[in-house]
N, CA, C and O atoms as a Tripos MOL2 file, in Angstrom:
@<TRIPOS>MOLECULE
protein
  232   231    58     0     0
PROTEIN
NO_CHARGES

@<TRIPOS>ATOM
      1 N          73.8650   98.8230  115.8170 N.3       1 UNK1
      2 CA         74.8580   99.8050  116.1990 C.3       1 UNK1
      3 C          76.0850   99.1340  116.8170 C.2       1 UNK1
      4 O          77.1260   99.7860  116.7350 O.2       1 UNK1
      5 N          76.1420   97.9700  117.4090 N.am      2 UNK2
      6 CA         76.8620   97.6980  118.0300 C.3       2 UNK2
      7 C          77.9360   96.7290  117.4810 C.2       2 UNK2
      8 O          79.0060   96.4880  118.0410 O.2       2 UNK2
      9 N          77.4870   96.1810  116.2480 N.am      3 UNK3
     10 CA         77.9440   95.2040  115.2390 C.3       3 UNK3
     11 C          78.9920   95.9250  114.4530 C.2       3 UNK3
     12 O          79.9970   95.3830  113.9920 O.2       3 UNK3
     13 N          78.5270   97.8070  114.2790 N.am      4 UNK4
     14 CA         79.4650   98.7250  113.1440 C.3       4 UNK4
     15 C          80.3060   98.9760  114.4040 C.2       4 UNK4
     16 O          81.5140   99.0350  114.1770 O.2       4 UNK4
     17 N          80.0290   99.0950  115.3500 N.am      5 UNK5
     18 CA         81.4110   99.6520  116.4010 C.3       5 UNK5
     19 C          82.1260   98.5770  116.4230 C.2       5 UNK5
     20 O          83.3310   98.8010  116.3110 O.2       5 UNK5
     21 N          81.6840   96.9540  116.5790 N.am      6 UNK6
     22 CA         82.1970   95.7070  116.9560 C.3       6 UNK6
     23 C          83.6310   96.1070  115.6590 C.2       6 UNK6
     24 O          84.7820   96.4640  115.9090 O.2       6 UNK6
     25 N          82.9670   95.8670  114.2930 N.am      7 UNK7
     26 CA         83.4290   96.1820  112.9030 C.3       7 UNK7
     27 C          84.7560   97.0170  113.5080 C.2       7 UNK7
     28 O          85.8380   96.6070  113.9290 O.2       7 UNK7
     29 N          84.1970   98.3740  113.3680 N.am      8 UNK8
     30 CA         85.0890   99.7920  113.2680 C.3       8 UNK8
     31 C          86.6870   99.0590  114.5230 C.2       8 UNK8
     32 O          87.8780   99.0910  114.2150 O.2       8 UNK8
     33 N          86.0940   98.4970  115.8500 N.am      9 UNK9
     34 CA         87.1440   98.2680  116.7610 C.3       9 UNK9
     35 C          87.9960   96.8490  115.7720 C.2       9 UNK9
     36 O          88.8520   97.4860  115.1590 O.2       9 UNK9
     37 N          88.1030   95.9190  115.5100 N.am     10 UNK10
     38 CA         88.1660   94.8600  114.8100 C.3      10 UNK10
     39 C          89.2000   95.1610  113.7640 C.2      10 UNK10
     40 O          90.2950   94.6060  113.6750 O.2      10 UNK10
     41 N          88.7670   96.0290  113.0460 N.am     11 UNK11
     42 CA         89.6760   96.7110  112.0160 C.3      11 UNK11
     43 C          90.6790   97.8330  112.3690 C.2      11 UNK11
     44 O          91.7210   97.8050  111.7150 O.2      11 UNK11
     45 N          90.5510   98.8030  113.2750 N.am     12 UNK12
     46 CA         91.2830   98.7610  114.0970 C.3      12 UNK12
     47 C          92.4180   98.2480  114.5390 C.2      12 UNK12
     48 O          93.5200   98.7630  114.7290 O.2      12 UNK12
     49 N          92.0290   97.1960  114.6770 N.am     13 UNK13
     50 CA         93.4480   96.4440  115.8880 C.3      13 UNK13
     51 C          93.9310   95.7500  114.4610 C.2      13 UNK13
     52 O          95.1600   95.6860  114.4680 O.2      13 UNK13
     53 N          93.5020   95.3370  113.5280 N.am     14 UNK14
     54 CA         93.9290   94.7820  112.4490 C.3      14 UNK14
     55 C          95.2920   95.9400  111.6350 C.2      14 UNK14
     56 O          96.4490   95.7340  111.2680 O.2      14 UNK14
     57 N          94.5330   96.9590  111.6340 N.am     15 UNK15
     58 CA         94.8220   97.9710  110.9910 C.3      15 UNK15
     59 C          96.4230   98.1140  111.8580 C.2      15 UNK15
     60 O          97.4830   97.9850  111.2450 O.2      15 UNK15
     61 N          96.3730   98.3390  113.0440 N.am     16 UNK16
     62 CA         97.1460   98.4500  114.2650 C.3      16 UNK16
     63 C          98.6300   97.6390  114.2440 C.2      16 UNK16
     64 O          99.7480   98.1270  114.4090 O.2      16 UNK16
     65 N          98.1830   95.9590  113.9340 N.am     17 UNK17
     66 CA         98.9730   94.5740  113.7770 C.3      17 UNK17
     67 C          99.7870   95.1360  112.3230 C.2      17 UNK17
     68 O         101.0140   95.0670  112.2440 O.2      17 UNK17
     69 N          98.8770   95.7320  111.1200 N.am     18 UNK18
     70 CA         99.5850   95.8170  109.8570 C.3      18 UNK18
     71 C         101.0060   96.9680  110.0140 C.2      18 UNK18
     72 O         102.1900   96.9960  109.6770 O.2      18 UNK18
     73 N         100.3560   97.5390  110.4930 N.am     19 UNK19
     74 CA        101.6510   98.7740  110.6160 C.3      19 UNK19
     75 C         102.7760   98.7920  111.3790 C.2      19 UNK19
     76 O         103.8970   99.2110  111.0890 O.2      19 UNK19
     77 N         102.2800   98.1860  112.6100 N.am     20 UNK20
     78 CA        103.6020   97.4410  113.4590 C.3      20 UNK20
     79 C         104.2040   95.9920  112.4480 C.2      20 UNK20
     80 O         105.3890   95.6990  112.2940 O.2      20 UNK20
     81 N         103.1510   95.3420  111.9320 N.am     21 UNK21
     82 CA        104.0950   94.4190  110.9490 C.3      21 UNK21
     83 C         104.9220   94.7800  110.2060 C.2      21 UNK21
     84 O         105.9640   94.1440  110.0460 O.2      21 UNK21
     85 N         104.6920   95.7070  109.6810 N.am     22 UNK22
     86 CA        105.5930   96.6160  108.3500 C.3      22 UNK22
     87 C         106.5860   97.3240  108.7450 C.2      22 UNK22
     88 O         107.7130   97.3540  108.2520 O.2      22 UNK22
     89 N         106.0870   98.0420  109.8520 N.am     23 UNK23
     90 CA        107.4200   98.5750  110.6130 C.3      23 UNK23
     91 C         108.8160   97.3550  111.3390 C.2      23 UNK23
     92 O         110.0450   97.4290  111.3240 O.2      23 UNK23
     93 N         108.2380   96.7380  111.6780 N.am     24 UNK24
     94 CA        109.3370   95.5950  111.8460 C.3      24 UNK24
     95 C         110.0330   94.7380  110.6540 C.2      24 UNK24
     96 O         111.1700   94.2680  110.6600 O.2      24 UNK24
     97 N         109.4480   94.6920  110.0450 N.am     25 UNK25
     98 CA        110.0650   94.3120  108.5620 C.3      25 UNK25
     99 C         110.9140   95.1190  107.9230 C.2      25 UNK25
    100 O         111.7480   94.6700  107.1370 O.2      25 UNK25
    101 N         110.7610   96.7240  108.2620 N.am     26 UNK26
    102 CA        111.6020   97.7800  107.7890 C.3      26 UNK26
    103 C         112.5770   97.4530  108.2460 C.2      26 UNK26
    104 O         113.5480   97.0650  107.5970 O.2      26 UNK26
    105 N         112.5020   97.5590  109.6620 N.am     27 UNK27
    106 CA        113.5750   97.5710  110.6110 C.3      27 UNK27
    107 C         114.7550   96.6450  110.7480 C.2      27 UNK27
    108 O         115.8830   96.9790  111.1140 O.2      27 UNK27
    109 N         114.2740   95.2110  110.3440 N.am     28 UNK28
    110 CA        114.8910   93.9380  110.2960 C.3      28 UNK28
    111 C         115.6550   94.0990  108.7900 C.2      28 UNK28
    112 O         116.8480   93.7970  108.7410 O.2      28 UNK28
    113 N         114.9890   94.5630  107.5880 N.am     29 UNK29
    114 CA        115.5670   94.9930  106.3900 C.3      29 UNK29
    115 C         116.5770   95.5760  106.4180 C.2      29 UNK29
    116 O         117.5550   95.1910  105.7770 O.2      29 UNK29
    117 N         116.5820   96.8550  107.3150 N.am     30 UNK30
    118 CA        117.7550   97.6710  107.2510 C.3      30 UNK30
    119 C         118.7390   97.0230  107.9600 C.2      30 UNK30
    120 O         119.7560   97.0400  107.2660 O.2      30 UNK30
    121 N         118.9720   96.3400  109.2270 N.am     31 UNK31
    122 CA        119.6070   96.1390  109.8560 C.3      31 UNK31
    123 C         120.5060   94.8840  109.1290 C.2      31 UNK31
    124 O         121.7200   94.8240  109.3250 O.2      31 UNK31
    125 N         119.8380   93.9390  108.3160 N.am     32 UNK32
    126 CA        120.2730   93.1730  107.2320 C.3      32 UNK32
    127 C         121.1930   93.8610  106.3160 C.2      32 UNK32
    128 O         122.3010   93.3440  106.1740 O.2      32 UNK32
    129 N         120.9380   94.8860  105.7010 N.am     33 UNK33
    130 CA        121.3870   96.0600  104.5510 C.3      33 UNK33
    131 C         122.9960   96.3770  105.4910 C.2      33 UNK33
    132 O         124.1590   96.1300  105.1700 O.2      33 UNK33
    133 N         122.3690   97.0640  106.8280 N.am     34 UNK34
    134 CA        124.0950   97.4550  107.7390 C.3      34 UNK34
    135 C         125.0180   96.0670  107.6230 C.2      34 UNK34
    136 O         126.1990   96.1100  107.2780 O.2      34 UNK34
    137 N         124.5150   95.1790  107.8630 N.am     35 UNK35
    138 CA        125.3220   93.6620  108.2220 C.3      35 UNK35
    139 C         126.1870   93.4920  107.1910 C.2      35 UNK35
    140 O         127.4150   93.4100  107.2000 O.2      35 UNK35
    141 N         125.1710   93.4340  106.0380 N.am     36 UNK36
    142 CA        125.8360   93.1160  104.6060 C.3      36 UNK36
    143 C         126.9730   94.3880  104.3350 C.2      36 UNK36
    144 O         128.0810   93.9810  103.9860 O.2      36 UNK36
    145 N         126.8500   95.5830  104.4330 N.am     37 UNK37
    146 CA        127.6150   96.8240  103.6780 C.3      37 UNK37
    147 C         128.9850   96.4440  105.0540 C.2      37 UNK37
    148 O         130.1650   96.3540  104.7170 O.2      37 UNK37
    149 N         128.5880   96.2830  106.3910 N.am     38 UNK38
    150 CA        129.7330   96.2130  107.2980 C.3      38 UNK38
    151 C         130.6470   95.1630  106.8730 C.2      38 UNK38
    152 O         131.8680   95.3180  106.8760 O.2      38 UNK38
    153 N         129.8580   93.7220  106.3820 N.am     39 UNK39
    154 CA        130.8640   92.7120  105.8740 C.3      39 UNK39
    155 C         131.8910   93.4740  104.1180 C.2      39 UNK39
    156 O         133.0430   93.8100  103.8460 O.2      39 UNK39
    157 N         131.2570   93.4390  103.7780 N.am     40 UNK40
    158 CA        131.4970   94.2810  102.8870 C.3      40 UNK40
    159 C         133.2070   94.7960  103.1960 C.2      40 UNK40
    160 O         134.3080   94.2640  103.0560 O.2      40 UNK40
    161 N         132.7780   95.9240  103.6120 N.am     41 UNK41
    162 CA        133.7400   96.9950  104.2080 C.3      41 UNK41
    163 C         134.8710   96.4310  104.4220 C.2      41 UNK41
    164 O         135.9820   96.6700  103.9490 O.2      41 UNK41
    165 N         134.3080   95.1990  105.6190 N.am     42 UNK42
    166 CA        135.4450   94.4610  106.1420 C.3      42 UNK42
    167 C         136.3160   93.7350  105.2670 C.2      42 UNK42
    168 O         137.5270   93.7580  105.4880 O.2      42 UNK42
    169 N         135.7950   93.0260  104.1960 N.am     43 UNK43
    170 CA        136.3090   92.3940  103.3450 C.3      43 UNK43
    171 C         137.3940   93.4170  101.9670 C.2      43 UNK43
    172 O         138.2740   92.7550  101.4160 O.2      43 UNK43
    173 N         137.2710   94.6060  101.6270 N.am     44 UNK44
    174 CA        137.3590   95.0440  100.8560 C.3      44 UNK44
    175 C         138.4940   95.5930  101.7900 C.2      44 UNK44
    176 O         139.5350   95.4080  101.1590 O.2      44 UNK44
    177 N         138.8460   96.2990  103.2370 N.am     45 UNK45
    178 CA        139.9030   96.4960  103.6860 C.3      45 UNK45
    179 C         140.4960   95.2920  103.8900 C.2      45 UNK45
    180 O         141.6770   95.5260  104.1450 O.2      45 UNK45
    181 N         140.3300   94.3590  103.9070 N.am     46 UNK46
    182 CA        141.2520   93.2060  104.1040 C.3      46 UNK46
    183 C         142.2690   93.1510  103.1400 C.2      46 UNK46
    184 O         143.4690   93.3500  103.3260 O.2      46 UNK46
    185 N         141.4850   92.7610  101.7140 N.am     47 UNK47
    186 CA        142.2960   93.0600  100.1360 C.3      47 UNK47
    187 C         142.7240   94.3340  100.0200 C.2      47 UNK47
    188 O         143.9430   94.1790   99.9410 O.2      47 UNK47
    189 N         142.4960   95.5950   99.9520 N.am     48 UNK48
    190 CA        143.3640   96.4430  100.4260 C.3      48 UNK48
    191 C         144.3930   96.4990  100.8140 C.2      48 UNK48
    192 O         145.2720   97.0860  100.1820 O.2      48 UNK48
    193 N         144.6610   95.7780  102.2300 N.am     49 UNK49
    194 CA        145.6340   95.6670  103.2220 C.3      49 UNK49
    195 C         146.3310   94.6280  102.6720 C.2      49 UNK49
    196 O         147.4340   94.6910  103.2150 O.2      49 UNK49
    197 N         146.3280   93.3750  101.6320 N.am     50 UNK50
    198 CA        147.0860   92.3840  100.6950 C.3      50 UNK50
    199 C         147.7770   92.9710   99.9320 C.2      50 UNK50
    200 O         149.0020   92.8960   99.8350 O.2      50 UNK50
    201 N         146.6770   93.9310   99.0130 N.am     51 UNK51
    202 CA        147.5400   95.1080   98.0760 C.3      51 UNK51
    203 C         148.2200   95.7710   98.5490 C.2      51 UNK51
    204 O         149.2420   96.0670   97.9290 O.2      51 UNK51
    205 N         147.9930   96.3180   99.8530 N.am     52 UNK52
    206 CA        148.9970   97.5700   99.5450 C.3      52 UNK52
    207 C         150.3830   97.0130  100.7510 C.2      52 UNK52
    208 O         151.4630   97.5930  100.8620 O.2      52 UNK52
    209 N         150.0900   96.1680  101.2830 N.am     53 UNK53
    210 CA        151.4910   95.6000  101.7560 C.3      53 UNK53
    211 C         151.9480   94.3380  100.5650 C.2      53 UNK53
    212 O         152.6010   93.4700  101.1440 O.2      53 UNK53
    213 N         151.7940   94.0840   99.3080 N.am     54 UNK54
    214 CA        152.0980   93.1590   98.5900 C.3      54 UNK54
    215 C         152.8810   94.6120   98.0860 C.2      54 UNK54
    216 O         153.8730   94.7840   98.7950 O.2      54 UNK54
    217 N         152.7620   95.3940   97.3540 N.am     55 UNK55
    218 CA        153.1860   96.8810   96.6200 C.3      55 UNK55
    219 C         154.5280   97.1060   97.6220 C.2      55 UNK55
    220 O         155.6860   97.1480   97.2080 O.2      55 UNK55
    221 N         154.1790   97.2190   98.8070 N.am     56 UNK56
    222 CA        155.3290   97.9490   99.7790 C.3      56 UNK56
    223 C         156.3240   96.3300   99.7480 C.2      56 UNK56
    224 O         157.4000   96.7590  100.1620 O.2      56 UNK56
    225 N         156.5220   94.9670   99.5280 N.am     57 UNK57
    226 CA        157.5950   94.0320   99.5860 C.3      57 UNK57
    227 C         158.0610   94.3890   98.0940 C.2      57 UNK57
    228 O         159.2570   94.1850   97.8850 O.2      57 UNK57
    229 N         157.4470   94.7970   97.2190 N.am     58 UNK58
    230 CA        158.3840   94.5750   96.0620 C.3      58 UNK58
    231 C         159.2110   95.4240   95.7540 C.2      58 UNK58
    232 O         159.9710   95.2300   94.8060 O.2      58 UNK58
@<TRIPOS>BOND
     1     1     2 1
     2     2     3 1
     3     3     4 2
     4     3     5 am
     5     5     6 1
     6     6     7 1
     7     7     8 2
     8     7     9 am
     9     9    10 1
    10    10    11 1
    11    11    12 2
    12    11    13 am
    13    13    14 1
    14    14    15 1
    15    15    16 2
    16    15    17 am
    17    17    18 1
    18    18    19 1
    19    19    20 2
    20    19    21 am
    21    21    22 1
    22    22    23 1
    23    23    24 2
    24    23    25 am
    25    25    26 1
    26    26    27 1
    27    27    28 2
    28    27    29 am
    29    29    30 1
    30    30    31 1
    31    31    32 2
    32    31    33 am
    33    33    34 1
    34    34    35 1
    35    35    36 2
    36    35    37 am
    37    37    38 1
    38    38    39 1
    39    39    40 2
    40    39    41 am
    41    41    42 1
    42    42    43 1
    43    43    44 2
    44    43    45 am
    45    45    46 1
    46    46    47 1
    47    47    48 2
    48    47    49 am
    49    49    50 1
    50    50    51 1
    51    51    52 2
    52    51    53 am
    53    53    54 1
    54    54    55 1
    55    55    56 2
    56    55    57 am
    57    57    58 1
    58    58    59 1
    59    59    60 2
    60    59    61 am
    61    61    62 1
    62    62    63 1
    63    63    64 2
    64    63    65 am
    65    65    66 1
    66    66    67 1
    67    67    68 2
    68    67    69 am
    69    69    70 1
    70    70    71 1
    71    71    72 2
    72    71    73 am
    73    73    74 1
    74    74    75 1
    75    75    76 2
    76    75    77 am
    77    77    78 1
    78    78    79 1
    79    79    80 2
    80    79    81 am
    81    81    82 1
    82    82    83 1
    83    83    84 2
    84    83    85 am
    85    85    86 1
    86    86    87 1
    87    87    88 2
    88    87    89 am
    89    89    90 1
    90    90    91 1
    91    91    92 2
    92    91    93 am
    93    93    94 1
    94    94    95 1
    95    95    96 2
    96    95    97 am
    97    97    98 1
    98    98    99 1
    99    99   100 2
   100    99   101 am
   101   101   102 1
   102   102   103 1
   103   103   104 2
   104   103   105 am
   105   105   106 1
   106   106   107 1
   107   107   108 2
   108   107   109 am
   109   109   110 1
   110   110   111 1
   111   111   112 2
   112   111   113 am
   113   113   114 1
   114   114   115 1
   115   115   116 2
   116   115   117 am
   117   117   118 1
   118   118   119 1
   119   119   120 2
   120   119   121 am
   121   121   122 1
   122   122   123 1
   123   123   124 2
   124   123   125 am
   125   125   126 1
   126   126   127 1
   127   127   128 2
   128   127   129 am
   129   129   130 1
   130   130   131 1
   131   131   132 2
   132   131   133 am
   133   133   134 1
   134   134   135 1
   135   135   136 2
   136   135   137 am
   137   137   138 1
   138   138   139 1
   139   139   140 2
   140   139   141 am
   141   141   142 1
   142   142   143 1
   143   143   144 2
   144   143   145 am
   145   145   146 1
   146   146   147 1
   147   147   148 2
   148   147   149 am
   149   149   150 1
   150   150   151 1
   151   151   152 2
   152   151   153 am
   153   153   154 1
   154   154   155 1
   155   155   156 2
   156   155   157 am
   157   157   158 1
   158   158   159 1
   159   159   160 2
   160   159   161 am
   161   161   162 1
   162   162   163 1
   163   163   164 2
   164   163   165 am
   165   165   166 1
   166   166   167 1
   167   167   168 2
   168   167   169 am
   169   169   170 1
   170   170   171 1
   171   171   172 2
   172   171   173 am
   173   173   174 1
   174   174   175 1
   175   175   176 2
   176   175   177 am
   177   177   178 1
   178   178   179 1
   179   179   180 2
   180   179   181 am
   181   181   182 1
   182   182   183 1
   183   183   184 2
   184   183   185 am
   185   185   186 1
   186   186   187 1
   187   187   188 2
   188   187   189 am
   189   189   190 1
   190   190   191 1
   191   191   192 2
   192   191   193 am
   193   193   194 1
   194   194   195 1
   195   195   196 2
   196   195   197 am
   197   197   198 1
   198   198   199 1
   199   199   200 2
   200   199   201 am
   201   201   202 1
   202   202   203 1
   203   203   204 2
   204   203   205 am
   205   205   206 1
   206   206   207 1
   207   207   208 2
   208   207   209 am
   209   209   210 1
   210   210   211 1
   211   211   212 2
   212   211   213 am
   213   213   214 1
   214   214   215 1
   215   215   216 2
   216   215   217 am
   217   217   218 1
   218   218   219 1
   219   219   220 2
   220   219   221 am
   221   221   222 1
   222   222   223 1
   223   223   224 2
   224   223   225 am
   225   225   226 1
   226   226   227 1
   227   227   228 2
   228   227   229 am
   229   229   230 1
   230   230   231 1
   231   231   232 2
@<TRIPOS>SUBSTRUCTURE
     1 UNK1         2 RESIDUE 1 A UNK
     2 UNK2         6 RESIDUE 1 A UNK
     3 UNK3        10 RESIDUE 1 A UNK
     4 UNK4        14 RESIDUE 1 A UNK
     5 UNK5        18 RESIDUE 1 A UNK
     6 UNK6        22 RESIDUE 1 A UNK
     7 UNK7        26 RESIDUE 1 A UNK
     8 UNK8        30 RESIDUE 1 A UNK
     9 UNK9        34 RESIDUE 1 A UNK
    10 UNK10       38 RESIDUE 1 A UNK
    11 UNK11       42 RESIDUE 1 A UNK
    12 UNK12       46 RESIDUE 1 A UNK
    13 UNK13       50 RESIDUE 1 A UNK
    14 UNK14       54 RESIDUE 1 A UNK
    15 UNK15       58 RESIDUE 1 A UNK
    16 UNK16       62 RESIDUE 1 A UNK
    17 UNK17       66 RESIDUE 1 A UNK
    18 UNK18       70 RESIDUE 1 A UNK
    19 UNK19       74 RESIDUE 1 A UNK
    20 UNK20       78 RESIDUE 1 A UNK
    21 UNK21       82 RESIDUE 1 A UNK
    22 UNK22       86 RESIDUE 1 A UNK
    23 UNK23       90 RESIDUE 1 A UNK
    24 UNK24       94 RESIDUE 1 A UNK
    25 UNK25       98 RESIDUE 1 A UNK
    26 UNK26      102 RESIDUE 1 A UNK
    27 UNK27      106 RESIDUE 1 A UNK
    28 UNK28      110 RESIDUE 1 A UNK
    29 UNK29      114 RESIDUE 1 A UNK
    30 UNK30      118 RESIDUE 1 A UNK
    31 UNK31      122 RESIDUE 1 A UNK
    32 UNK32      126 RESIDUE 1 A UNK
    33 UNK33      130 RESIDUE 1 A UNK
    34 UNK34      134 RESIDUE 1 A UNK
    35 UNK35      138 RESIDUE 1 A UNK
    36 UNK36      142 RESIDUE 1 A UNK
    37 UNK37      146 RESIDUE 1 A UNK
    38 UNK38      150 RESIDUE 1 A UNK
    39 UNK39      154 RESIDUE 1 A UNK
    40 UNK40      158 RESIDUE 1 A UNK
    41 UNK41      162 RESIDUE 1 A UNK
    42 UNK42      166 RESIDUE 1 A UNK
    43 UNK43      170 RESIDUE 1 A UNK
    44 UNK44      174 RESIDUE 1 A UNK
    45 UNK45      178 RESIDUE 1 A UNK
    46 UNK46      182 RESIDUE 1 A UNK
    47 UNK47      186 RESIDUE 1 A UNK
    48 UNK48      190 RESIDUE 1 A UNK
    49 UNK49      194 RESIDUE 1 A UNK
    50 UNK50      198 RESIDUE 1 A UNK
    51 UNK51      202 RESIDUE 1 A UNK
    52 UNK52      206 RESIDUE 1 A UNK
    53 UNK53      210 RESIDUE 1 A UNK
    54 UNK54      214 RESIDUE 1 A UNK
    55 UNK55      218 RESIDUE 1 A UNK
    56 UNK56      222 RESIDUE 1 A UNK
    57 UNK57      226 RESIDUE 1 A UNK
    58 UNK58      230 RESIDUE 1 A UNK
């Protein structure tokens, strides 16, 4: 009896480690995903701001 509870607790905390693993991996994913779309952004108003003051000298 004490070997299937040993078991049942064991897997458990395993079970426990997997889901907090995965959840942090989400988390670190997305925050990667914001970084990239913010550089992004940044870069694409930059050229923007080339174009459309290159348009307004000529």
């Amino acid at each position: 009896m004490k070997i299937i509870l040993y078991l049942i607790v064991v897997s458990a905390i395993f079970s426990i480690g997997f889901a907090m693993g995965a959840w942090w991996n989400y988390v670190h994913t997305i925050n990667k995903q914001i970084e990239r779309i913010d550089e992004y952004l940044k870069k694409e108003n930059e050229r923007f701001e080339l174009i459309k003051g290159g348009r307004k000298n000529d």
